[in-house]
N, CA, C and O atoms as a Tinker XYZ file with bonds, in Angstrom:
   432  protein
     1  N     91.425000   79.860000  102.136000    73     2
     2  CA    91.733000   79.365000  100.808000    64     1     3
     3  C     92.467000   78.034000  100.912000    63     2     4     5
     4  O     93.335000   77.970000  101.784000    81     3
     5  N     92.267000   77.049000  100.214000    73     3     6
     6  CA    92.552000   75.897000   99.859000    64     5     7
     7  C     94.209000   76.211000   99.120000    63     6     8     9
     8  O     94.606000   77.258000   98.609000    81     7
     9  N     95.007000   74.787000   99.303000    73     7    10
    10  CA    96.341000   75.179000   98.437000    64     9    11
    11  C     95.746000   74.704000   97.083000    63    10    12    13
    12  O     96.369000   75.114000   96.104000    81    11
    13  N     95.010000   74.170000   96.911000    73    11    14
    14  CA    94.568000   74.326000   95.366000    64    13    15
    15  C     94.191000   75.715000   94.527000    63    14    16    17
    16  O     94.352000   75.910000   93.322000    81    15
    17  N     93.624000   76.650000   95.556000    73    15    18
    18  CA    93.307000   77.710000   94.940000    64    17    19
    19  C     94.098000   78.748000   95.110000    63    18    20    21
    20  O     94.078000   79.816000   94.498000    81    19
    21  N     94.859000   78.372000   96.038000    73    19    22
    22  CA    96.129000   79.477000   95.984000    64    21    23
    23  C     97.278000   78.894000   94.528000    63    22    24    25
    24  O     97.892000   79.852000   94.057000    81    23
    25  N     97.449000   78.166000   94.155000    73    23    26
    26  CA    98.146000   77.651000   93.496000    64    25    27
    27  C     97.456000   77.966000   92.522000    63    26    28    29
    28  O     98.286000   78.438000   91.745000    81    27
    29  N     96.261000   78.030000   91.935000    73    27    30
    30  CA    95.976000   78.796000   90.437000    64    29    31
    31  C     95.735000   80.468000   90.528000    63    30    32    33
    32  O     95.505000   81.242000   89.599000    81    31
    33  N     95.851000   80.715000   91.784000    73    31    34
    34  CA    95.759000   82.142000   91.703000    64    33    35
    35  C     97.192000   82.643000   91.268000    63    34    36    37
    36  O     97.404000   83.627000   90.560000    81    35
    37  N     98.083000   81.851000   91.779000    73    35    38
    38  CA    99.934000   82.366000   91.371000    64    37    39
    39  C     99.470000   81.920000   90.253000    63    38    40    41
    40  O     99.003000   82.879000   89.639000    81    39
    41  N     99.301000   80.480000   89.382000    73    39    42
    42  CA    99.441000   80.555000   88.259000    64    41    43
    43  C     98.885000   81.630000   87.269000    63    42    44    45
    44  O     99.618000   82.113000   86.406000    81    43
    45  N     97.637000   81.980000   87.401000    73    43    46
    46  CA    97.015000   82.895000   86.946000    64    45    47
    47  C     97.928000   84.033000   86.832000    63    46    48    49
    48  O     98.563000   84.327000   85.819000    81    47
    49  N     97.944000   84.692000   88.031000    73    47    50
    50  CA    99.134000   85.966000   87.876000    64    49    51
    51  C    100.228000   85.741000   87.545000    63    50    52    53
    52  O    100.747000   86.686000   86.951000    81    51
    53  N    100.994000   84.657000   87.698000    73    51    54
    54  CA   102.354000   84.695000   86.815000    64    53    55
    55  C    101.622000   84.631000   85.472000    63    54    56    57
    56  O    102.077000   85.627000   84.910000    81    55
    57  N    100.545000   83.918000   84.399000    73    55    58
    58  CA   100.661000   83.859000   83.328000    64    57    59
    59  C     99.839000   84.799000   82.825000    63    58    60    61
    60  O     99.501000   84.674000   81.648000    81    59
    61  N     99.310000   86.011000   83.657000    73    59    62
    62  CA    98.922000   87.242000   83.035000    64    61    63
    63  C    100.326000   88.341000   82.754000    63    62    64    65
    64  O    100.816000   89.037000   81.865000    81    63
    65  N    100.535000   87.966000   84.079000    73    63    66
    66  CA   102.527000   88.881000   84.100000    64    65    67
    67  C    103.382000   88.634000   82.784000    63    66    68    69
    68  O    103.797000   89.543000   82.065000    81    67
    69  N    103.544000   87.557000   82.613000    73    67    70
    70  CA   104.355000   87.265000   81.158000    64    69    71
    71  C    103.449000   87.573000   80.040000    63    70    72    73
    72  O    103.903000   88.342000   79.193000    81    71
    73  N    102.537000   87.229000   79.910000    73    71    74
    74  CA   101.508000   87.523000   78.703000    64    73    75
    75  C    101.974000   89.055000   78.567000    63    74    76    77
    76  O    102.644000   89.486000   77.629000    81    75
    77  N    101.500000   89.820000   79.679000    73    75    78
    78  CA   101.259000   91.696000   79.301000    64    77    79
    79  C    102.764000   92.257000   79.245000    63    78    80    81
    80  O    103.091000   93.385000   78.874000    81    79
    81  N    103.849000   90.936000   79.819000    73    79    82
    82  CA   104.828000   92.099000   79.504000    64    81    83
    83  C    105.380000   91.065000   78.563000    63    82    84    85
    84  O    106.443000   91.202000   79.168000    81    83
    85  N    105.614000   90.314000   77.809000    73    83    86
    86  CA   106.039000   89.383000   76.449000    64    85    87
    87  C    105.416000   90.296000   75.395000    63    86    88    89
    88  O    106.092000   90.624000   74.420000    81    87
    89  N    104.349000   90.657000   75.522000    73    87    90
    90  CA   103.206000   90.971000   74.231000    64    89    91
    91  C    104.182000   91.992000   73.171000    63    90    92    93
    92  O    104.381000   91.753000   71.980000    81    91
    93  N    104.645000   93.014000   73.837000    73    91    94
    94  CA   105.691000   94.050000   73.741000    64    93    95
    95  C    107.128000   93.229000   72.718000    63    94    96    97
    96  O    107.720000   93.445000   71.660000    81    95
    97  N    107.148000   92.432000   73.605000    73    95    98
    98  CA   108.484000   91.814000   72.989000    64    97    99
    99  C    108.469000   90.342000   71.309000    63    98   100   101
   100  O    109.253000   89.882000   70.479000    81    99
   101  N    106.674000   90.183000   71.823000    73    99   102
   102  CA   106.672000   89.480000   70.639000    64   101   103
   103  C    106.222000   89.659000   69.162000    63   102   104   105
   104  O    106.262000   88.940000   68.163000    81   103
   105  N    105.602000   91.406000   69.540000    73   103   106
   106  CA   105.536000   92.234000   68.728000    64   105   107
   107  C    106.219000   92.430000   67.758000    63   106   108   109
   108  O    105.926000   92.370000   66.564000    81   107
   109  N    107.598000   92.783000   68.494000    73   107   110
   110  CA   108.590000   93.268000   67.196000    64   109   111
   111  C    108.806000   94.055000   66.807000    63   110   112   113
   112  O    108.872000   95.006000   67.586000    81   111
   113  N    109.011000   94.254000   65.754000    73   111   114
   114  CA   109.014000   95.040000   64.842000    64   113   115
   115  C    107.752000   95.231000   63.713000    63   114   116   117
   116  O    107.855000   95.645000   62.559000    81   115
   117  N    106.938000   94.938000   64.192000    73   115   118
   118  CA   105.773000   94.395000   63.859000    64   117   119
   119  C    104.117000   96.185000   63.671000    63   118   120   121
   120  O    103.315000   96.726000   62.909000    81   119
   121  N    104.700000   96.195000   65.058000    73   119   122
   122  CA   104.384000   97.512000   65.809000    64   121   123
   123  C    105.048000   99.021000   65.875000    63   122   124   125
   124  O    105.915000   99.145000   66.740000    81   123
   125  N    104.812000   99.959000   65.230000    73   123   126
   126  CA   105.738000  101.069000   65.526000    64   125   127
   127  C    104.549000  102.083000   65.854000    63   126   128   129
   128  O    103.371000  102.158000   65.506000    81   127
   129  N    105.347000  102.791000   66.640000    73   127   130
   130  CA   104.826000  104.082000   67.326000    64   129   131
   131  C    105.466000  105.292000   66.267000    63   130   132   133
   132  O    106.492000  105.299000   65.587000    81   131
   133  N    104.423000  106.260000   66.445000    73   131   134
   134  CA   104.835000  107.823000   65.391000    64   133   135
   135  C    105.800000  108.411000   66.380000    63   134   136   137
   136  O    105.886000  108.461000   67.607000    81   135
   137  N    106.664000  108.942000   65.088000    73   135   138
   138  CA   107.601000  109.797000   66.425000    64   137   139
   139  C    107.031000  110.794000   67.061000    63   138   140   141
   140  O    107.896000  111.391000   67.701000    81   139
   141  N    106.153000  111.188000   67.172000    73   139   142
   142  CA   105.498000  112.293000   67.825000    64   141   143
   143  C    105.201000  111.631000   69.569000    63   142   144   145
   144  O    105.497000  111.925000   70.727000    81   143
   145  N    104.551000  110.747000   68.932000    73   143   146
   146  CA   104.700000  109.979000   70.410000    64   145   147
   147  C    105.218000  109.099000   70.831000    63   146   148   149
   148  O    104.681000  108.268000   71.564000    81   147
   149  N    106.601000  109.085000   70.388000    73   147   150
   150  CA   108.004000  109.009000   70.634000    64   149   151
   151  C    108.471000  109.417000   71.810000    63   150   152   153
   152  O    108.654000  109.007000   72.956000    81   151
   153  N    108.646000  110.653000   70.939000    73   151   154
   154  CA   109.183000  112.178000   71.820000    64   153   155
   155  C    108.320000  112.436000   73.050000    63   154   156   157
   156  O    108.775000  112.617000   74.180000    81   155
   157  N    107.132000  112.434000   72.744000    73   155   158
   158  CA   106.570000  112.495000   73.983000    64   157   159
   159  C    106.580000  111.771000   75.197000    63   158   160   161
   160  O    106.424000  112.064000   76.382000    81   159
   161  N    106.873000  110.447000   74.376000    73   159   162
   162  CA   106.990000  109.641000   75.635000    64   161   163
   163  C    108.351000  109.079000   76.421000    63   162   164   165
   164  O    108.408000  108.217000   77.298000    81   163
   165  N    109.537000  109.932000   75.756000    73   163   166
   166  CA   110.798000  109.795000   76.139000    64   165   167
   167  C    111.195000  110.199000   77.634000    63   166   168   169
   168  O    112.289000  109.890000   78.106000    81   167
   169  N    110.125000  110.985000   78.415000    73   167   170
   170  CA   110.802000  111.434000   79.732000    64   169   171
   171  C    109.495000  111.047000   80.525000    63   170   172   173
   172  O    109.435000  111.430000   81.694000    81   171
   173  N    108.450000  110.331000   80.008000    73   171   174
   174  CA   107.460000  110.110000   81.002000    64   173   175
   175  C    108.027000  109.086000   82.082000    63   174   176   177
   176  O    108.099000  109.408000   83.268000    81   175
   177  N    108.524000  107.533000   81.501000    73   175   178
   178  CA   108.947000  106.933000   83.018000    64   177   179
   179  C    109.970000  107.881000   84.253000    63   178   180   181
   180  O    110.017000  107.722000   85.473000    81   179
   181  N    110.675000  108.827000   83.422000    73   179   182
   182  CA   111.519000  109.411000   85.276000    64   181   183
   183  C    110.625000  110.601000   85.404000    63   182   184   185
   184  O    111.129000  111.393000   86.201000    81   183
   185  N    109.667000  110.960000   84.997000    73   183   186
   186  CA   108.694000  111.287000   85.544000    64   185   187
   187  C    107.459000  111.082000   86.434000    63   186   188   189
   188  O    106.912000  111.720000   87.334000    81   187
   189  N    107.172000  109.443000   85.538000    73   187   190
   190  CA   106.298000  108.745000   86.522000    64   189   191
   191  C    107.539000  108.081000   87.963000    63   190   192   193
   192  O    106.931000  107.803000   88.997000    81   191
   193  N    108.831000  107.894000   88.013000    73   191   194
   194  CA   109.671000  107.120000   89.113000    64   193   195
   195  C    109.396000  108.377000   90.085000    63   194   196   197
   196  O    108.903000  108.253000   91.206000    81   195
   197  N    109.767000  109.560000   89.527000    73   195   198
   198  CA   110.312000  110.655000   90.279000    64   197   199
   199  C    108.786000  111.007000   91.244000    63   198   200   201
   200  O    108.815000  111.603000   92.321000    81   199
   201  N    107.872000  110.637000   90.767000    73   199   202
   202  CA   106.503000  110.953000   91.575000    64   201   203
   203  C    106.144000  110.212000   92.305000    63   202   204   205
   204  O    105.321000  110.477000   93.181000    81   203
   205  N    106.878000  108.656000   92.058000    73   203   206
   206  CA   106.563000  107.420000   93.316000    64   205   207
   207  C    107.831000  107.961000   94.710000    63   206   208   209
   208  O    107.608000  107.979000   95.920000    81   207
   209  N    108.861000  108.266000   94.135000    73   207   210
   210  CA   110.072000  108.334000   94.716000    64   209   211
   211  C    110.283000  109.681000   95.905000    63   210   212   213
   212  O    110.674000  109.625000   97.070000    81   211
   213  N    109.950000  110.594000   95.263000    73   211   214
   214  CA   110.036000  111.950000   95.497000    64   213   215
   215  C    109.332000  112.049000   97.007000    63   214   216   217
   216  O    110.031000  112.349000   97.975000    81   215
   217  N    108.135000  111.821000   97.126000    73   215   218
   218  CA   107.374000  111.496000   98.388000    64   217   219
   219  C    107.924000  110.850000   99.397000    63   218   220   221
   220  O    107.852000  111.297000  100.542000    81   219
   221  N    108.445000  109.895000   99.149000    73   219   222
   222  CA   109.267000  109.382000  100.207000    64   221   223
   223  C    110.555000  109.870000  100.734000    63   222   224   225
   224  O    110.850000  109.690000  101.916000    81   223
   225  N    111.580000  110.669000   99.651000    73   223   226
   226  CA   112.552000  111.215000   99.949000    64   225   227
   227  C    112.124000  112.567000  100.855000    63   226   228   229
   228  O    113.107000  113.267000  101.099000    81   227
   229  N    111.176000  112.950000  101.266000    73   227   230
   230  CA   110.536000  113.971000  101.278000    64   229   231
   231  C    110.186000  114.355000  102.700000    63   230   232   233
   232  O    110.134000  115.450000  103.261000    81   231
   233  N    109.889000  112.707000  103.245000    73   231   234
   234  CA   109.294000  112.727000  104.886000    64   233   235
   235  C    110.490000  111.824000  105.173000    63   234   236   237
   236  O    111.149000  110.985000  104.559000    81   235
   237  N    110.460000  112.595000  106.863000    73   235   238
   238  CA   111.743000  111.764000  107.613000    64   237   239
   239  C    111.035000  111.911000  108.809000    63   238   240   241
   240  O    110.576000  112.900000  109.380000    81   239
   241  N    111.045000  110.112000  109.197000    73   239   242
   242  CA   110.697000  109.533000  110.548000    64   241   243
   243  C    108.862000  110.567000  110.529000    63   242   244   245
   244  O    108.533000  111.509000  111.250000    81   243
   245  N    108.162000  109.965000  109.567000    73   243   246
   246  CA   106.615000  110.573000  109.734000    64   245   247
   247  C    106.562000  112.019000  109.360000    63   246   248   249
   248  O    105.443000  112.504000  109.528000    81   247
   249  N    107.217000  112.612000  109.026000    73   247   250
   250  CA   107.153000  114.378000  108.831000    64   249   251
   251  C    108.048000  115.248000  107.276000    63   250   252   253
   252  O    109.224000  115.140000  106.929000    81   251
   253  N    107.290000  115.796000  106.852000    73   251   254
   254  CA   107.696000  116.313000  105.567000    64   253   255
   255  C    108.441000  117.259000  106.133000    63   254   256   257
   256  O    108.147000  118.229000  106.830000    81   255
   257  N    109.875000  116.661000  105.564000    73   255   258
   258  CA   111.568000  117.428000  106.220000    64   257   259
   259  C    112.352000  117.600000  105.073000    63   258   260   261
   260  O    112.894000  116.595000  104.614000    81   259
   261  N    112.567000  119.030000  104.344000    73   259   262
   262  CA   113.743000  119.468000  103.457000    64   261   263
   263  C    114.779000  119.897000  104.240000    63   262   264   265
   264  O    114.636000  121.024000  104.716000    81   263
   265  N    115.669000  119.372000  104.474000    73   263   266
   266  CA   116.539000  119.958000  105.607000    64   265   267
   267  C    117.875000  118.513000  105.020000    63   266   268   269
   268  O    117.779000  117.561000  104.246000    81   267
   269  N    119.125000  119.118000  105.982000    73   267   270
   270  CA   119.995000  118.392000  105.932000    64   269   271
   271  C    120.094000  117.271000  106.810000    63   270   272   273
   272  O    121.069000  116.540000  106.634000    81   271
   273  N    118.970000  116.865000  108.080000    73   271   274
   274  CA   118.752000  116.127000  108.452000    64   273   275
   275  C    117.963000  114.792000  108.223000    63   274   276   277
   276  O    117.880000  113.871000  109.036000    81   275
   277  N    117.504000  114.835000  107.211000    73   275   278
   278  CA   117.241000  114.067000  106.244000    64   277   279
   279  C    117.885000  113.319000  105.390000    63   278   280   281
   280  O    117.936000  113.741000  104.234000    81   279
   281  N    118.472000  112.166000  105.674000    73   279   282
   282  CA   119.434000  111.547000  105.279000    64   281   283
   283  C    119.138000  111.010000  103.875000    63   282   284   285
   284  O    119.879000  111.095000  102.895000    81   283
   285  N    117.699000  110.336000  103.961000    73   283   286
   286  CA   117.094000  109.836000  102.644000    64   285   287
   287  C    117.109000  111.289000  101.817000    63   286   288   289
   288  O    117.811000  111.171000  100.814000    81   287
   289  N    116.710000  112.218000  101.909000    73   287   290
   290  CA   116.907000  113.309000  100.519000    64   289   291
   291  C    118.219000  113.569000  101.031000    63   290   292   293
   292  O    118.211000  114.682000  101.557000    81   291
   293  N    119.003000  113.187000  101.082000    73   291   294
   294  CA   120.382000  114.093000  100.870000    64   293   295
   295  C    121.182000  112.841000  100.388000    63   294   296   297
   296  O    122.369000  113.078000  100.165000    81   295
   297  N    120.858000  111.832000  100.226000    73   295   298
   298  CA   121.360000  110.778000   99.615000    64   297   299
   299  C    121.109000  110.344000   98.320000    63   298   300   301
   300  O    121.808000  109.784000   97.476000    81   299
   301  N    119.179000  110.981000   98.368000    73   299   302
   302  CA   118.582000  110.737000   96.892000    64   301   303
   303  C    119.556000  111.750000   95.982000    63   302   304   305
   304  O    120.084000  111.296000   94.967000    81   303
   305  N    119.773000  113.131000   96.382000    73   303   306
   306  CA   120.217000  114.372000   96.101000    64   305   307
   307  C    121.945000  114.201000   95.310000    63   306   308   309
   308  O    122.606000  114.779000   94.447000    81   307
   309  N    122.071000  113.173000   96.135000    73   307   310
   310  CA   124.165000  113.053000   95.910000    64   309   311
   311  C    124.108000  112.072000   94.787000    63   310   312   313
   312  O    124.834000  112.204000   93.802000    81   311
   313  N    123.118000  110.926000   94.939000    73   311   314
   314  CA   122.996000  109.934000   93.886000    64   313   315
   315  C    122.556000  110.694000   92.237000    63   314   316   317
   316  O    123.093000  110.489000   91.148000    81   315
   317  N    121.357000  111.633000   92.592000    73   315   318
   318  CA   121.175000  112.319000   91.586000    64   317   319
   319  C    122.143000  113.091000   90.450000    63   318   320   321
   320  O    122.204000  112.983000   89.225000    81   319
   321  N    122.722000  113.748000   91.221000    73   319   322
   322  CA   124.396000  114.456000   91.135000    64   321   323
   323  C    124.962000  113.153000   90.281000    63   322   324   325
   324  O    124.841000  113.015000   89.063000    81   323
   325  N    125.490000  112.396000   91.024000    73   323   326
   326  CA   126.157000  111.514000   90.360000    64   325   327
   327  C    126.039000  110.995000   88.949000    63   326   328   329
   328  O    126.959000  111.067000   88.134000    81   327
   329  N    124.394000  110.262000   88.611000    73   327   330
   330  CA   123.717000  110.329000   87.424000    64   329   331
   331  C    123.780000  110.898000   86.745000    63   330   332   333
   332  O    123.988000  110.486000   85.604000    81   331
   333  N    123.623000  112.328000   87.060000    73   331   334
   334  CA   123.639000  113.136000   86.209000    64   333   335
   335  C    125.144000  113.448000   85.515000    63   334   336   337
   336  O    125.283000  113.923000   84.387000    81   335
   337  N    126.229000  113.084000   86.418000    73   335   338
   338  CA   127.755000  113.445000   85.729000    64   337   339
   339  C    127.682000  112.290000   84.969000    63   338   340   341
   340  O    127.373000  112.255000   83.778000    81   339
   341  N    128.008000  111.216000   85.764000    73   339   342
   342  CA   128.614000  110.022000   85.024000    64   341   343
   343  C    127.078000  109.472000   84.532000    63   342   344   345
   344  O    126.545000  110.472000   85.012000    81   343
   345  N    126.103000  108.834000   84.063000    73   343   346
   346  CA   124.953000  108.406000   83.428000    64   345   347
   347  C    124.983000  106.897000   83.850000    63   346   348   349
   348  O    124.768000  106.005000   83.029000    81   347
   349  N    125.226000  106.683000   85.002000    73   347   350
   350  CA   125.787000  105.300000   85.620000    64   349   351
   351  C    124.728000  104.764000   86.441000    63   350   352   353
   352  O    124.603000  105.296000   87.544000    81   351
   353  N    123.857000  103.731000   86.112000    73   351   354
   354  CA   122.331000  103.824000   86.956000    64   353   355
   355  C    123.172000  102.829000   88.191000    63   354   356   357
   356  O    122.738000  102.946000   89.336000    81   355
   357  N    123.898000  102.241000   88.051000    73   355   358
   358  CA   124.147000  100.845000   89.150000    64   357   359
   359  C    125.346000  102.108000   89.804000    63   358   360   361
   360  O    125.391000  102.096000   91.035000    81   359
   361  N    125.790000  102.604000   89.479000    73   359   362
   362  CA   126.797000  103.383000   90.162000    64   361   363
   363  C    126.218000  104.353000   91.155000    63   362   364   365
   364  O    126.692000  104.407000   92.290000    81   363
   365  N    124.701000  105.517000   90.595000    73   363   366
   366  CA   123.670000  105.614000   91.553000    64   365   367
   367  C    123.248000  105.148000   92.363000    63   366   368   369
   368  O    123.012000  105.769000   93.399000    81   367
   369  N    123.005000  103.966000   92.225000    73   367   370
   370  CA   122.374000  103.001000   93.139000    64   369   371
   371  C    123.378000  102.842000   94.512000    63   370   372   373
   372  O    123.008000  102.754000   95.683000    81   371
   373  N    124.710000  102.835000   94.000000    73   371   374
   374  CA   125.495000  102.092000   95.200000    64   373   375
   375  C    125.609000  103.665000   95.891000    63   374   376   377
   376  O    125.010000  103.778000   96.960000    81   375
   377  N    126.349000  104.940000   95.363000    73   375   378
   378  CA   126.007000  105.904000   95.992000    64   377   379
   379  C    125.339000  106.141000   96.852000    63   378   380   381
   380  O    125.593000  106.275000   98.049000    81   379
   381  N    124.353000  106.216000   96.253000    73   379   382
   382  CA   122.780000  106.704000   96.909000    64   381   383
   383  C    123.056000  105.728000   97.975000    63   382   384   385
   384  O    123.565000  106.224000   98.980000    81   383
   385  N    122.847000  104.482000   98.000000    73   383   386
   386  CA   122.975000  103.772000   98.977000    64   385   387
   387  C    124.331000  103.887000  100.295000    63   386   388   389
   388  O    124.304000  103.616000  101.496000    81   387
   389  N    125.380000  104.386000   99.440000    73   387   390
   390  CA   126.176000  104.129000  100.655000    64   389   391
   391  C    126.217000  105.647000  101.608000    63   390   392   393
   392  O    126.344000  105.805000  102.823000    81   391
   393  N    126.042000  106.716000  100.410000    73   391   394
   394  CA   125.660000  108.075000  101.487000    64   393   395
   395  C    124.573000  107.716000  102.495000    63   394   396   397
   396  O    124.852000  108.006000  103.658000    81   395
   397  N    123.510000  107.200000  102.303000    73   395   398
   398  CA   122.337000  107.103000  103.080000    64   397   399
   399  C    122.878000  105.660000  104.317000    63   398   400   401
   400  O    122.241000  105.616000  105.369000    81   399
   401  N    123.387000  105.178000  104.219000    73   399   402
   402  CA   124.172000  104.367000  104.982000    64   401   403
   403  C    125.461000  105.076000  105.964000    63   402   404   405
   404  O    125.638000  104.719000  107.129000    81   403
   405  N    125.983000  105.726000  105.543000    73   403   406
   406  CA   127.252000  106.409000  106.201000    64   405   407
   407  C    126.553000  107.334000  107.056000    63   406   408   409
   408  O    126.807000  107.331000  108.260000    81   407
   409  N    125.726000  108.103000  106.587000    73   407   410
   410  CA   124.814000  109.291000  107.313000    64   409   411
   411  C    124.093000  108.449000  108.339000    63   410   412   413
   412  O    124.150000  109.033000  109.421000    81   411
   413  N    123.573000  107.543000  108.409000    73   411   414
   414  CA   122.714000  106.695000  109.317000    64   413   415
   415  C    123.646000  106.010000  110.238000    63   414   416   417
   416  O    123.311000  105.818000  111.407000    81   415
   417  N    124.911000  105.592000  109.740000    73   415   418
   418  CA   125.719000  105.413000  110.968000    64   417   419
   419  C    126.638000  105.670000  111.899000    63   418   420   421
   420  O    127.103000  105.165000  112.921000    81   419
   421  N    126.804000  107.043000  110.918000    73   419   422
   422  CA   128.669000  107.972000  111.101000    64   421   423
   423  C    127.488000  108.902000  112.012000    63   422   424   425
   424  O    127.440000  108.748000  113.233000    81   423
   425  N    126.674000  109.744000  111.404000    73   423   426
   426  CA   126.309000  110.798000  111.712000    64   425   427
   427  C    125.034000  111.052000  113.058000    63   426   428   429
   428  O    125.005000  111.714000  114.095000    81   427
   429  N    123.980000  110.023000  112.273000    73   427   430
   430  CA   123.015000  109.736000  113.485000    64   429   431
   431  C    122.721000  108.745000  113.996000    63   430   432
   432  O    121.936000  108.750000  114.945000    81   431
């Protein structure tokens, strides 16, 4: 590929990227959804995260491991906990992160 054609291929995808996710926002109020599918659609994204996510917390070093040796699920597990008390997504984040960090260097 030429840098000419790499250069309209980013343009292209950056100005499909803003288009599909602006569209939403330039909508408005313009657009309303029924509450029926509202409600329905109130728990689909940590449903759809939890199905990208879950898989990976799942295998350790190539092998599907529920166990306490599994640092990634026992970190996803403490972060979860946490969320769930306090409703703190950046506070999860650092959790999750620093159990799975401490376990990886204190422990193994």
């Amino acid at each position: 590929m030429s840098h000419t054609e790499i250069w309209i291929a980013l343009s292209g995808m950056a100005i499909v990227t803003v288009i599909t996710r602006a569209l939403f926002l330039m909508a408005g109020e313009h657009v309303t959804v029924p509450d029926r599918l509202q409600r329905a659609l109130r728990y689909a994204p940590a449903a759809a995260l939890a199905a990208i996510i879950l898989p990976d917390l799942m295998t350790w070093q190539g092998h599907f491991t529920v166990a306490l040796s599994n640092y990634k699920l026992v970190a996803g597990v403490v972060a979860t906990v946490f969320y769930l008390v306090t409703r703190r997504m950046v506070g999860m984040i650092a959790v999750g992160m620093a159990v799975y960090t401490g376990l990886r260097l204190f422990v193994g």
